[in-house]
N, C-alpha and C positions, 0 to 999 in steps of 0.2 A: 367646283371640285371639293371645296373643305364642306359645303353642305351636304354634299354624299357623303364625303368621313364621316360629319359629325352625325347622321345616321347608321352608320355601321358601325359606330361608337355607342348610341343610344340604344339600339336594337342588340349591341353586343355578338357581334356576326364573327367575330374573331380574338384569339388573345397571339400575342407573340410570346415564340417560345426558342429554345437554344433549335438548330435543325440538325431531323434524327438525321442518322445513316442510313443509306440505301430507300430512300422514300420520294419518291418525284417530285418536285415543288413544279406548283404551275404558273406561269408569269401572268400579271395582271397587266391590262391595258385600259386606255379612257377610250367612249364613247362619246364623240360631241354630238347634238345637236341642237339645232335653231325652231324653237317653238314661233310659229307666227300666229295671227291674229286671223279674223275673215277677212280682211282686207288686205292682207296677203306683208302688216307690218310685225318687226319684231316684237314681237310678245315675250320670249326670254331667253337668254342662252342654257340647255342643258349639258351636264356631264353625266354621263354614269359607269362605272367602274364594273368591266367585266375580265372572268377569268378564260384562260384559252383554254377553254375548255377540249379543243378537237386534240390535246395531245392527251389524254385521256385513252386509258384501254381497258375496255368492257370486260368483267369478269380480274381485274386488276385494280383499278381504281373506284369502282364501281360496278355495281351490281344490274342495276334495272333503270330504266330510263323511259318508258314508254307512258305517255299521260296522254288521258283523252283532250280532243278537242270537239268543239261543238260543230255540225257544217253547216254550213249556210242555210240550207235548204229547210234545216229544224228550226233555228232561229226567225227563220218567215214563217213560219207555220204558228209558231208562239203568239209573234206579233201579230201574225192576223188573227189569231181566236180572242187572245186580249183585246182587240180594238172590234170583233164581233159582239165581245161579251161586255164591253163598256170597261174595261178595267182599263191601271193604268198600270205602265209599266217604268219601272225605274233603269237608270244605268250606273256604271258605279265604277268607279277606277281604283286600284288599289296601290298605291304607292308605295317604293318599295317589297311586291309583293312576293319574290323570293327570297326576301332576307329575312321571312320570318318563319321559317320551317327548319327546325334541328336535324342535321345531315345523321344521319346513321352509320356514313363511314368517315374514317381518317381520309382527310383534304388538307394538304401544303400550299400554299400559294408567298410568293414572292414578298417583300416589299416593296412598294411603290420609288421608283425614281423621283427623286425631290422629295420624297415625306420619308424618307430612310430614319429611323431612331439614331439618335447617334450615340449614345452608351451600346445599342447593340447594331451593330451594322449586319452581324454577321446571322444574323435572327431570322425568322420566317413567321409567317400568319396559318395555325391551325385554326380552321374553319368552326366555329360552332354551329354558324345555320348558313345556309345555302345559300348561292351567289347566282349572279346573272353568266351564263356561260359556260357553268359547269353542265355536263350531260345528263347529272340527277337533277337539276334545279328544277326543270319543270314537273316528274312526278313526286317531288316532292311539297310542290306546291298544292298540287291534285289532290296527295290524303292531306292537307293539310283543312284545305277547302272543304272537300269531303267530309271528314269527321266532324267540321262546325256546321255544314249545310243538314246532316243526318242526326246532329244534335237536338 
């Protein structure tokens, strides 16, 4: 869990700040899971930290939310003309990959239970770039992607 912080800290995904009036703060929660191996051993424990995003209202907290996704069917098609045409093809994970895209709107989200500041208890996390959870994260991932892919 503090290696997620300490990348929402390095990526700088949020500052706290006193909280406005009349502005929804959305509560954060952990995601665990257990990375295994091909032999089916533990490989690692994950956490990752998302917002609930489903209390969210369209046109309220957010704007647009729709991001393409690739279908299966294009993906076969690719791989097999690459492997007609002898090329190779790479794969690529990107870690952290919605916390790197600057939110366009105003986003509240809670403090974490157990990592509360204690000079400010009463404080909130305005978003500077997008989280796992929220309804914009993934088109904002999309022109994120886009714009360097089209570069």
């Amino acid at each position: 869990m503090q290696e997620e912080l300490n990348e929402f800290e390095c990526l700088e995904v949020w500052e706290l700040v006193p909280r406005p009036d009349r502005v929804m703060v959305i509560t954060l929660k952990w995601i665990y899971k257990v990375k295994l191996d091909e032999l089916g051993g533990v490989l690692k424990n994950k956490a990752r930290l998302v917002a609930r995003g489903y209390h969210q209202e369209e046109g309220i907290e957010f704007e647009e939310y729709f991001a393409l996704v690739a279908r299966l069917e294009a993906i076969r098609i690719f791989i097999a003309f690459a492997a007609h045409m002898n090329m190779v093809v790479y794969q690529m994970d990107v870690k952290t990959a919605f916390l790197n895209e600057i939110l366009c709107e105003e986003v509240y989200v809670s403090q974490l239970d157990g990592f509360v500041d204690p000079e400010n208890p009463n404080h909130v996390y305005k978003l500077k770039k997008s989280l796992y959870g929220l309804k914009q994260a993934p088109r904002a991932w999309y022109n994120l992607l886009s714009l360097f892919l089209l570069s």
